[in-house]
C-alpha positions as a printed Julia matrix, in Angstrom:
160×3 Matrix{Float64}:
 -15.68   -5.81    2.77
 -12.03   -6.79    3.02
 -11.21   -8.42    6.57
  -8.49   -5.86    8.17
  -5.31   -5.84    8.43
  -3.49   -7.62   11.23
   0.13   -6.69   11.66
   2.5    -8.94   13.53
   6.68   -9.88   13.72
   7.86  -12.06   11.11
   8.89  -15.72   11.96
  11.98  -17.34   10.55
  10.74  -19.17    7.98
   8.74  -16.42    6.46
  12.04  -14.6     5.54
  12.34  -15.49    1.83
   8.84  -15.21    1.2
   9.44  -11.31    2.79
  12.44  -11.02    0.9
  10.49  -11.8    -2.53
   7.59   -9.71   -1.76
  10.18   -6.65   -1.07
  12.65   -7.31   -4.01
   9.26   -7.46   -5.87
   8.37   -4.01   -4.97
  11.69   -2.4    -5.62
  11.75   -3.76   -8.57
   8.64   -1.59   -9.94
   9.92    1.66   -8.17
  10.76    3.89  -11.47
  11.68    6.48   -8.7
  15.07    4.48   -7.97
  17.44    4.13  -10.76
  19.04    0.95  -11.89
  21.72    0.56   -9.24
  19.46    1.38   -6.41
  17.47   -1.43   -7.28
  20.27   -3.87   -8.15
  21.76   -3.27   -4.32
  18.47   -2.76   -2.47
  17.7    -6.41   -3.72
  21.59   -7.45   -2.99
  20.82   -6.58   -0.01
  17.34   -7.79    1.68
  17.62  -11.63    1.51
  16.07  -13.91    3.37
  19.12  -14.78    5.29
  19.83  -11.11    5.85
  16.25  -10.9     7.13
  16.56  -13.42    9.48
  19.44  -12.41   10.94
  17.32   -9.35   11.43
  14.92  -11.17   13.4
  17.62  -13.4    15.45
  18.97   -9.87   17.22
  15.77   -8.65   17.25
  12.1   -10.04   17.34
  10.37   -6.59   15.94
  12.68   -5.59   13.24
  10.74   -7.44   10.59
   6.44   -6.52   10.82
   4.35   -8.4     8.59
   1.14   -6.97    7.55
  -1.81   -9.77    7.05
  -4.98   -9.71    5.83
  -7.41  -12.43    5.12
  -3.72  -14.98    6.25
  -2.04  -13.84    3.03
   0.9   -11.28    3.57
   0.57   -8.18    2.06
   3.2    -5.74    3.63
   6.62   -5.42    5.2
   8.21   -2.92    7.45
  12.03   -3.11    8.43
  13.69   -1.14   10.83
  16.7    -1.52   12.96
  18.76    0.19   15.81
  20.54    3.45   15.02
  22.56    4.48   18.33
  19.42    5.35   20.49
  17.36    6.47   17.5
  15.58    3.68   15.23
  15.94    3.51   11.76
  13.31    2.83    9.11
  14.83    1.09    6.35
  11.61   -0.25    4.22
   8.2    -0.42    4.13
   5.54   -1.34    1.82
   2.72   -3.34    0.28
   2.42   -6.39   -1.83
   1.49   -5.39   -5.22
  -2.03   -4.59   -5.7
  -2.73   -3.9    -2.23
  -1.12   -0.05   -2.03
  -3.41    2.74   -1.08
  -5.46    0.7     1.23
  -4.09    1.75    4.28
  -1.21   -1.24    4.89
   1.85    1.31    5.03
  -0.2     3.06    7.57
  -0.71    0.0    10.03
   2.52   -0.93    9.64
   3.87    2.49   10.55
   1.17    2.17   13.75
   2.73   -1.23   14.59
   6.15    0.05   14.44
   5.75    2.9    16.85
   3.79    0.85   19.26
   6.93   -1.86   19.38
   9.51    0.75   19.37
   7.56    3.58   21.87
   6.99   -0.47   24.44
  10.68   -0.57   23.81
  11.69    2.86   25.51
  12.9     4.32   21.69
  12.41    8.31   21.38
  12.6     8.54   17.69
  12.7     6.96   14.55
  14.13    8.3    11.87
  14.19    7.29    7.95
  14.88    8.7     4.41
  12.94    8.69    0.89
  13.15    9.62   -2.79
  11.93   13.19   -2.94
   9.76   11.85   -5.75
   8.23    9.09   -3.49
   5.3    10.96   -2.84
   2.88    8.0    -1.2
   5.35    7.03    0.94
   6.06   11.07    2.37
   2.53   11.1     2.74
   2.0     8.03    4.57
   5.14    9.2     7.07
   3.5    12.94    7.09
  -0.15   11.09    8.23
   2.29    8.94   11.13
   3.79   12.2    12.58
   7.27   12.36   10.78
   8.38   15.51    9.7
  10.87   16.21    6.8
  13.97   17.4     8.21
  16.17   18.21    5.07
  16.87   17.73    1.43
  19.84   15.64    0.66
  20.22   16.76   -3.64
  22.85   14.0    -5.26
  23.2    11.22   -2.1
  22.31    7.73   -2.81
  23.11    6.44   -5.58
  23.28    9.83   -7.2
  19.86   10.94   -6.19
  17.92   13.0    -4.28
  15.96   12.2    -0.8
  14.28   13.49    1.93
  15.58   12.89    5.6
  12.78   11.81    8.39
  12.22   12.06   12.02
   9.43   11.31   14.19
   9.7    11.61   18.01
   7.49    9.27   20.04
């Protein structure tokens, strides 16, 4: 039996190794068209991760298990609300529950923090991920058809 998973804020000099891991993921998402994951990558580099970090200790969670990393989860203030920007699991470990201890970790931090809500977006054809946030408590609060990058998501809230 697989030892479990341990989630826990990223340190400094993990951020490239969290930046790989995520740019590795996006680039398998056949949900998100070529320029979605051209600028997703643009954007989550280690030094933009760390930065992260510097403002704020929790805005990078790193999922462990058995000391190897096997998840991310980034989120960051959004005028009172937080916003979920990413989350996900190394390759070969999705479907075994990391997304979900993440998303656990996340509202712990933010709900010790005094946040009310956290809100996010994803492909309407992401269907693990709006099952994960359905299992956390988020609910789907519209359909945005043409938005991002000329495609169509779902919008996300979940009060804590």
């Amino acid at each position: 039996m697989a030892d479990a998973i341990r989630v826990r804020r990223m340190r400094a000099e993990e951020a490239g190794a969290i930046s790989e891991m995520l740019c590795a993921v996006i680039e398998t998402l056949d949900f998100y068209n070529a320029e979605a994951r051209r600028t997703e990558i643009a954007i989550y580099t280690g030094a933009y991760l760390a930065k992260q970090i510097a403002g704020d200790p929790d805005a990078v969670l790193v999922a462990e298990q058995n000391e190897a990393m096997i998840g991310f989860c980034i989120n960051c203030a959004d005028d009172g609300p937080y916003w979920l920007s990413w989350f996900g699991a190394r390759l070969g470990y999705t479907g075994h529950g990391v997304g979900t201890a993440l998303i656990n970790a996340l509202h712990t931090a933010r709900r010790a923090a005094g946040v009310h809500k956290i809100w996010c977006d994803s492909r309407t054809d992401n269907v693990a991920s709006r099952a994960c946030l359905a299992r956390a408590g988020y609910r789907e609060i519209c359909t945005i058809t043409d938005h991002w990058y000329r495609q169509d998501y779902v919008l996300l809230e979940c009060f804590l």
